[in-house]
N, C-alpha and C positions, 0 to 999 in steps of 0.2 A: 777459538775455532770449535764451538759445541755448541749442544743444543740441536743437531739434526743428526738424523742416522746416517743418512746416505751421501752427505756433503759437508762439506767442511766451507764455514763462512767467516770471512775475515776483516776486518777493514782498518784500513792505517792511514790516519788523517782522511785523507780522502779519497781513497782509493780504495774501491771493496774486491771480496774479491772469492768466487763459489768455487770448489773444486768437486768434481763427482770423487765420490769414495766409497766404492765398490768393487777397490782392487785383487778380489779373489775372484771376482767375475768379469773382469776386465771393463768396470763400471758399464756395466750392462744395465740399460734403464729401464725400471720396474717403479712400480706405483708407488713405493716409499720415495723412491727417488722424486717423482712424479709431481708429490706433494712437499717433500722436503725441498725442491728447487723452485716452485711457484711461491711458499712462503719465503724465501731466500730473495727471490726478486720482487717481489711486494718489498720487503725492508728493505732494497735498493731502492726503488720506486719512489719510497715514504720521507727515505732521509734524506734532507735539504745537503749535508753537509758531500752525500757522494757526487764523486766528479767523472769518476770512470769508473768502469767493469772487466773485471778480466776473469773468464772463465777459463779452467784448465781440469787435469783429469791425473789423479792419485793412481801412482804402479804406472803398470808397463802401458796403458793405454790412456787413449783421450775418453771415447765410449766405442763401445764394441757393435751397438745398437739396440735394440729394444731385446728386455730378456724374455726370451722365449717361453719357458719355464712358466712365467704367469699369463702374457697376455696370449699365448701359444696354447693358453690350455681354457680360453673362453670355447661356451659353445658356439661361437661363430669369430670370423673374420670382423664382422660387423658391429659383434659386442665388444670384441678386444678391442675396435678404435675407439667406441663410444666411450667404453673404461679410458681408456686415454685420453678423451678431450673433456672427462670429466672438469678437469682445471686447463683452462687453456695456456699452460707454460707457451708454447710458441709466441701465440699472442703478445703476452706478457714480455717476453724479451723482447719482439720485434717495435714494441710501443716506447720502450726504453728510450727518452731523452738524451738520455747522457752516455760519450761513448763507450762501446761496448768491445772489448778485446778478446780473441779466440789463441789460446794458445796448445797446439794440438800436436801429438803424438806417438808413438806406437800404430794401436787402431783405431782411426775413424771412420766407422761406419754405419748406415744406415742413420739411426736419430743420432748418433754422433756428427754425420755431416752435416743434416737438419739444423743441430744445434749451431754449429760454426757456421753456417751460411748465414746466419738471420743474426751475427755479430758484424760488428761494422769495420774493424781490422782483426787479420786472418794470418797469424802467425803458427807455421808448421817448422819442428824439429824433419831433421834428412830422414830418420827413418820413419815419418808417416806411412801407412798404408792408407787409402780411401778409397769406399766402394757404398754401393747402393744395391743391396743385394734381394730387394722384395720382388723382383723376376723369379727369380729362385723358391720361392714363397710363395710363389701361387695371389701376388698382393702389388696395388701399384702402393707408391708414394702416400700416405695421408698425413704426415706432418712437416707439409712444408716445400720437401726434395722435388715433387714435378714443378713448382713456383720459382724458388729461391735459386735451381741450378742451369736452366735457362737465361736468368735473370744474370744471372756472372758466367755463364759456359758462353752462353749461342743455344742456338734450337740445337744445332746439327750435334752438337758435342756432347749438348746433355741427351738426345733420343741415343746417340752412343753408347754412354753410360748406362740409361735407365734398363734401354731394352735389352741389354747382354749381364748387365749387372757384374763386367769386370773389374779386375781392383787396378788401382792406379796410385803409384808412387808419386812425392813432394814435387820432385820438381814437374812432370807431367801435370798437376794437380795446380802449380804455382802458373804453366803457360796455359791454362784453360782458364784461369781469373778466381781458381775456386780459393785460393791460399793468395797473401800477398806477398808476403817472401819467408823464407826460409831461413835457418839460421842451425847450426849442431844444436844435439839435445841437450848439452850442459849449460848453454844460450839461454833455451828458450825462456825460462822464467824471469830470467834477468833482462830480457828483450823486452819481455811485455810489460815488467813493472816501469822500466824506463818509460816505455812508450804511454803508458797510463799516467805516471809523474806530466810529461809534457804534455799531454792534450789536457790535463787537469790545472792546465796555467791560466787554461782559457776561460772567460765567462760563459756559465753555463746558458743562457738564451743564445750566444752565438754558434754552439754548438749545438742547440737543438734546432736553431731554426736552418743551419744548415742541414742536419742529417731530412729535416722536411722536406728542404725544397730537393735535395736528388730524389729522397723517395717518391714522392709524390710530381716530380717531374718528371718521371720515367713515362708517365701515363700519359704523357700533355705531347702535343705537337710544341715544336719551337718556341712559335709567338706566345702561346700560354706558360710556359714555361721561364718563359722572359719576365713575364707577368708577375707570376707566380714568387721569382727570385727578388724583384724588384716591392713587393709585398711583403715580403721576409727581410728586406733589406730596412725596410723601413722601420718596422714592426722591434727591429734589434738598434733600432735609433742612427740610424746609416743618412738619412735623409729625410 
């Protein structure tokens, strides 16, 4: 687990595995971080031999949100995103073949939830907090959060969120689609390696080509989407 400042990377057989670590600041993501987790996901990306992903979060939090400290102290709103999409980490994760597990904690907020919505299972310890707090900020959403929490909320639940910027506990958080289930904190690590073990049984083309066709089903009316499965079906030697 070395070689990056800000995270810790790991991988056992086949299962890797990022943790933010920047527990004095309740991994609060800053531009090392930034850069240490887009090289972290390129070497998942690169090795043939990963089968899953499970991101989690060192000390009492998952991520606190973007540290303010640096991208708070651009001279504008505009540079501190542009500084952020310098590396497109969101990208990068969301492009991820192989499945991807959220296992979160304490606080997630702001690019903490960013980051867990754009994994493909969503595992929260009971005492999560979750909030989206760039109301407050004077800042909508730019990585991710107005896209990704509609997409698992509903319109009506995520303009809830977004526009009051209140925080919301696990299981609230688990009946709005944002968390799939819940499990005590002394659980959660051992929930997600489990769960990483079994989907890593699978061949990786049937796993990619299924996280395609929901993604990219989402967009499709029915009949294309029928389509679209049935193309993926094939493609993975189904027919």
């Amino acid at each position: 687990m070395t070689g990056y400042e800000t995270i810790l990377y790991d991988k056992q057989e086949s299962i890797a595995h990022i943790s933010l670590n920047r527990p004095d600041y309740r991994n609060a993501y800053n531009i090392q971080m930034r850069d240490d987790f887009s090289e972290a996901l390129t070497a998942v990306r690169c090795d043939d031999e990963v089968k899953a992903l499970i991101i989690s979060g060192q000390g009492r939090a998952f991520c606190a949100g973007a540290d303010l400290n640096e991208f708070g102290t651009a001279p504008s709103q505009a540079v501190a995103r542009r500084v952020r999409w310098q590396r497109d980490v969101w990208g990068q994760l969301n492009e991820l073949t192989v499945p991807t597990i959220a296992a979160v904690h304490g606080y997630c907020i702001g690019s903490g939830v960013e980051i867990m919505l754009l994994c493909d299972i969503r595992i929260a310890a009971k005492d999560t907090v979750f909030g989206m707090p760039e109301v407050h900020l004077g800042m909508i959403p730019a990585a991710g959060g107005s896209q990704t929490l509609p997409r698992n909320s509903g319109e009506s639940a995520a303009l809830d969120l977004l526009l009051t910027g209140r925080r919301i506990v696990a299981q609230e958080a688990l009946g709005l689609g944002q968390v799939t289930r819940i499990v005590p904190r002394d659980e959660l690590l051992d929930t997600a390696w489990n769960l990483a073990v079994s989907v890593s049984q699978f061949p990786v083309p049937d796993m990619k080509y299924m996280k395609q066709a929901i993604r990219e089903g989402q967009d499709l009316n029915l009949n294309e989407g029928l389509e679209l499965e049935w193309r993926l079906a094939r493609l993975a030697g189904q027919g």
